[in-house]
VODOFI-109220 format. One record per residue (C-alpha): x, y, z; residue in three letters. Coordinates in steps of 0.5 Angstrom, whole numbers. Layout:
BEGIN
<xx:X; yy:Y; zz:Z; rest:ALA>
...
END
This chain:
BEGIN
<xx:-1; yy:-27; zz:-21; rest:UNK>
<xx:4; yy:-32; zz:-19; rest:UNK>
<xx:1; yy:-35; zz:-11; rest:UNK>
<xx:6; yy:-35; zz:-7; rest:UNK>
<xx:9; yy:-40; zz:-2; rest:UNK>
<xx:4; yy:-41; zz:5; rest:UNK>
<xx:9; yy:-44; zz:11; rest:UNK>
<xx:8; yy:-45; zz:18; rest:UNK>
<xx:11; yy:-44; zz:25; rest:UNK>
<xx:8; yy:-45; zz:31; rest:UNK>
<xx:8; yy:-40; zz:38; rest:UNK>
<xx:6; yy:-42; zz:45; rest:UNK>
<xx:1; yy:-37; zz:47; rest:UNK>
<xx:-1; yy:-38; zz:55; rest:UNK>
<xx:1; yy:-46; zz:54; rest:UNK>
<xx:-3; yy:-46; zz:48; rest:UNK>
<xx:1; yy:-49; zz:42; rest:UNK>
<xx:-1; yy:-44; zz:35; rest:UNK>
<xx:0; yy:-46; zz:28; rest:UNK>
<xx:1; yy:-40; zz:25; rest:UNK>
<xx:2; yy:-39; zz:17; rest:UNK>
<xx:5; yy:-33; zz:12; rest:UNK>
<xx:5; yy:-32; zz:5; rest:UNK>
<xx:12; yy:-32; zz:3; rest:UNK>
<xx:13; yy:-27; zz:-3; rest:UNK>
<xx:21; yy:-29; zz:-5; rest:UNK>
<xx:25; yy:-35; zz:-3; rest:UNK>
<xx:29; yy:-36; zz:2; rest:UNK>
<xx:35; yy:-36; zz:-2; rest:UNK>
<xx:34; yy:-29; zz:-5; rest:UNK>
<xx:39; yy:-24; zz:-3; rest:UNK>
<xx:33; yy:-18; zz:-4; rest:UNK>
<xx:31; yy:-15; zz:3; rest:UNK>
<xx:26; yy:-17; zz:6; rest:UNK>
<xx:19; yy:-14; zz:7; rest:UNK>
<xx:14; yy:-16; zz:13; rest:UNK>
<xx:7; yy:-14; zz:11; rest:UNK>
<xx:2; yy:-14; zz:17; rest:UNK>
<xx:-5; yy:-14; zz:17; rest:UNK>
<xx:-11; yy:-10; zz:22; rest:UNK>
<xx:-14; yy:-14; zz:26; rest:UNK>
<xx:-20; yy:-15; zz:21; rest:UNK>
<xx:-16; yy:-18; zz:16; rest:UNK>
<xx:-11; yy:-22; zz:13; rest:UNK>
<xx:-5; yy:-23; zz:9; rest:UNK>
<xx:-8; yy:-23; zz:2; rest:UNK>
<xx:-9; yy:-16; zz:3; rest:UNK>
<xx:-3; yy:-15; zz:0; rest:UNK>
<xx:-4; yy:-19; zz:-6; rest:UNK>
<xx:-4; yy:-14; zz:-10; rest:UNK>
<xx:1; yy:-10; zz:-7; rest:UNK>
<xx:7; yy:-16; zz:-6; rest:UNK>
<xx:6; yy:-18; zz:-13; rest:UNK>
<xx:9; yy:-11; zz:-16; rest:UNK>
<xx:13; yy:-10; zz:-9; rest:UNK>
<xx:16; yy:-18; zz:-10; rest:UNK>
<xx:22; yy:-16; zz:-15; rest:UNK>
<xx:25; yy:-11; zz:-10; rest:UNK>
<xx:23; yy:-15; zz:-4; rest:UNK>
<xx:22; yy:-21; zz:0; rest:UNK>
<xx:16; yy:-19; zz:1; rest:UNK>
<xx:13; yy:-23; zz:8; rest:UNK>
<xx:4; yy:-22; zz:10; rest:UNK>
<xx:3; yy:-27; zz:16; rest:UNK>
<xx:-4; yy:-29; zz:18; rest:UNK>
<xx:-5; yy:-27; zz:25; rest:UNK>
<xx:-8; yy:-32; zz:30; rest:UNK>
<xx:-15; yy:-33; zz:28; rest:UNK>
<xx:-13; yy:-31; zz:22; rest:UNK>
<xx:-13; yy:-33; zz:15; rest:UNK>
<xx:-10; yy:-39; zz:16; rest:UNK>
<xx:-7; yy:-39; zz:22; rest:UNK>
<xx:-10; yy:-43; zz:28; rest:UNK>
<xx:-16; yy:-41; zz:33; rest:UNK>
<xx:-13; yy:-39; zz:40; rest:UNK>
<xx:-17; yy:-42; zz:45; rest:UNK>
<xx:-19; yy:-36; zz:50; rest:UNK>
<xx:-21; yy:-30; zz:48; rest:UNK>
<xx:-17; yy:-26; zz:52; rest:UNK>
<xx:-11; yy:-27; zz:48; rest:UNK>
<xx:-12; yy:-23; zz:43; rest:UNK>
<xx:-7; yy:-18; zz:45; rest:UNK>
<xx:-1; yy:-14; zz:43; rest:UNK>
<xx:4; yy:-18; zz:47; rest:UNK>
<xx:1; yy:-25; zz:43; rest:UNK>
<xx:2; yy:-21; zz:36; rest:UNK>
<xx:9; yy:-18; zz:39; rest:UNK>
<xx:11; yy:-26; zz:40; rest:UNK>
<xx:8; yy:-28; zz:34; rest:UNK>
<xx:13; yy:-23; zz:30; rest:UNK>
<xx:19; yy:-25; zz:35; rest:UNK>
<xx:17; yy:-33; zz:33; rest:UNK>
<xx:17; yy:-30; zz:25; rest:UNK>
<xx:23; yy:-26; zz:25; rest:UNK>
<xx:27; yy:-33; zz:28; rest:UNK>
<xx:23; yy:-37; zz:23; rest:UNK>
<xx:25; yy:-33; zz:16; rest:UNK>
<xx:32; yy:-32; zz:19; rest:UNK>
END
């Protein structure tokens, strides 16, 4: 299996500037659509492992870590851990991968 490319991007949570990772199963050049794979709370993006190297010939297929997760960052209090933090995440994502 083929590993797929781990990239950055950051989001500023409540004054906190997060490191937060994705596995990007394509490249950025592809004319393929895009796929974005988002994992429960417990988890994290390799999850998709399996699933993204069948998909990844259709796809470009997108699983990122959410905060305190995989390789994304801790955040500092507890409290954000919410869904308006996992909507900016996704926003800031969206606005990365274009």
């Amino acid at each position: 299996m083929k590993e797929p490319q781990i990239n950055y991007f950051y989001d500023d949570i409540a004054g906190q500037h997060v490191k937060l990772a994705y596995r990007d199963w394509g490249s950025e050049e592809s004319q393929l659509p895009c796929l974005i794979c988002a994992h429960g709370i417990t988890h994290n993006s390799r999850i998709f492992d399996v699933a993204a190297t069948q998909l990844r010939t259709d796809f470009r297929v997108i699983c990122p870590d959410a905060p305190g997760r995989g390789r994304s960052e801790w955040l500092s209090r507890k409290l954000r851990y919410n869904y308006e933090t996992y909507i900016s995440n996704t926003h800031k994502l969206l606005k990365e991968i274009d």
